[in-house]
C-alpha positions in Angstrom: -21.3 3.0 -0.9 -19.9 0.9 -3.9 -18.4 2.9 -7.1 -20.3 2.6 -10.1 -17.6 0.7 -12.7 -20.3 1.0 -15.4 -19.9 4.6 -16.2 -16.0 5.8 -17.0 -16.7 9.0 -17.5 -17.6 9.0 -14.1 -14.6 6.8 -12.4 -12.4 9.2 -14.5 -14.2 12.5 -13.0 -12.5 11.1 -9.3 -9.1 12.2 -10.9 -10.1 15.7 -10.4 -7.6 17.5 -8.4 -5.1 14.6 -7.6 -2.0 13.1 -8.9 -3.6 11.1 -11.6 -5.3 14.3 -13.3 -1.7 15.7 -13.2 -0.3 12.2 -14.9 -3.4 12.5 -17.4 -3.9 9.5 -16.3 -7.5 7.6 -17.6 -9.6 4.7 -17.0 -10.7 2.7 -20.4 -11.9 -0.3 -18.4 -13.4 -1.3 -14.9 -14.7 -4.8 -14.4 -15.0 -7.0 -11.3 -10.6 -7.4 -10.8 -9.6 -6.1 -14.1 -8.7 -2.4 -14.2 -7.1 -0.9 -17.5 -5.8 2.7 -17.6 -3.6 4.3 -20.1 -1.4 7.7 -19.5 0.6 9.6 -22.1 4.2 10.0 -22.7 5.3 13.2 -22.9 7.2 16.0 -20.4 4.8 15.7 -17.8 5.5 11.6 -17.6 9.0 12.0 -18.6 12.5 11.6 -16.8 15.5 14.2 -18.0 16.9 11.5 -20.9 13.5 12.2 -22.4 11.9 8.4 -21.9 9.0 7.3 -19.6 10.1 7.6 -16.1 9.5 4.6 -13.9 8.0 6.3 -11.1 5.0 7.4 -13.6 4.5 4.1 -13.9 4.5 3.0 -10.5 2.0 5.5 -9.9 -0.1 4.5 -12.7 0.3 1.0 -11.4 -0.9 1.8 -8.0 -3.7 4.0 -10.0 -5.2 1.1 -11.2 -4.7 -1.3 -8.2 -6.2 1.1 -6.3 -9.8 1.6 -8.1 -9.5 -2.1 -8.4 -9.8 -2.3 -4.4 -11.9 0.7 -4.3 -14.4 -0.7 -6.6 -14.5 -4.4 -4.1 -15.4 -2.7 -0.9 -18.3 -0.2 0.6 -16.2 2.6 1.1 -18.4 4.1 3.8 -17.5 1.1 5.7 -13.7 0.7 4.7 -10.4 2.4 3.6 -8.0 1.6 0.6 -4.3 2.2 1.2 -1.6 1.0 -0.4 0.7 -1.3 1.7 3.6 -2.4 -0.7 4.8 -1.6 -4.3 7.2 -3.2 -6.4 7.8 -2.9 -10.2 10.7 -4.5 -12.6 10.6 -1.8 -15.8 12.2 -4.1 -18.5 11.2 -1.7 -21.4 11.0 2.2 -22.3 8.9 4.0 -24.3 9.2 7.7 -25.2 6.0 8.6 -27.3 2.5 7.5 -27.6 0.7 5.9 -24.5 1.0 3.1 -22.0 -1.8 0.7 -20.6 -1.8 -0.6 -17.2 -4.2 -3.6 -16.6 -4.8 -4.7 -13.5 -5.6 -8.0 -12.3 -6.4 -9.0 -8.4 -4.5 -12.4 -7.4 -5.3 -12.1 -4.1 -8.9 -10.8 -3.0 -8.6 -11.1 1.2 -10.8 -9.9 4.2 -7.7 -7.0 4.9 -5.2 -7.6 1.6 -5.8 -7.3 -2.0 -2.9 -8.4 -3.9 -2.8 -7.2 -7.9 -0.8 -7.8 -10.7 -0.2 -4.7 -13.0 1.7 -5.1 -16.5 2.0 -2.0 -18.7 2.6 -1.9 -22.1 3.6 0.5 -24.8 1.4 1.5 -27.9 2.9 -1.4 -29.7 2.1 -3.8 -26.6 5.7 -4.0 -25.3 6.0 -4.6 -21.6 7.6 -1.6 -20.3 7.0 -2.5 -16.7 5.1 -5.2 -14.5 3.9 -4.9 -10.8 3.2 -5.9 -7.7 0.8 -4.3 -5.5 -0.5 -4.6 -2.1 -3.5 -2.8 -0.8 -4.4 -2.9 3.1 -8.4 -2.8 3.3 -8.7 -0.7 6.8 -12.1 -0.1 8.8 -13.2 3.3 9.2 
């Protein structure tokens, strides 16, 4: 079973009940290794100093990594799981959105390696990422 990337109203409907749906977290593009997703900044993104808190953005970053792998394998074959996350946040934001795009730099038989850099509204880095994903049979 592949996902269908063509229809984001769909992709967006498999938030329903998770973290992501909690994070407001949304899909604007799906393409063969490119995954965008944006998420808002407000109190249910923030930390206590009132700016984006950089775990919301490692979960948006593994959000989008994620779908990326999901959307490269039959999952009634295989498994996604995240392996490994790492992030450097050089920025801050505290209003508006960010966008995570994800790009795969790595597309093995049991790794996928991507690159996620989110920006601010004003397209400010705020973090970039590294993400491994194991692909596991089931």
């Amino acid at each position: 079973m592949k996902i269908d990337r063509s229809n984001l109203e769909n992709l967006n409907k498999l938030n329903k009940g998770t973290l992501m749906e909690v994070l407001n977290i949304e899909y604007i593009a799906a393409d063969d290794g490119i995954v965008t997703a944006k998420m808002p900044v407000n109190e249910s993104t923030f930390q206590p100093d009132k700016i984006l808190h950089g775990g919301a953005n490692l979960a948006l970053a593994e959000t989008v990594a994620g779908l990326g792998s999901a959307l490269m394998v039959d999952l009634k074959q295989y498994s996604v799981r995240g392996a490994q996350v790492s992030a450097n946040h050089v920025g801050t934001t505290n209003k508006g959105h960010v966008f995570a795009k994800g790009i795969i730099i790595h597309k093995g038989k049991n790794t996928h390696v991507w690159n996620i850099d989110i920006k601010d509204s004003n397209g400010n880095l705020v973090s970039t990422c590294r993400i491994t994903n194991i692909i596991v049979k089931k």
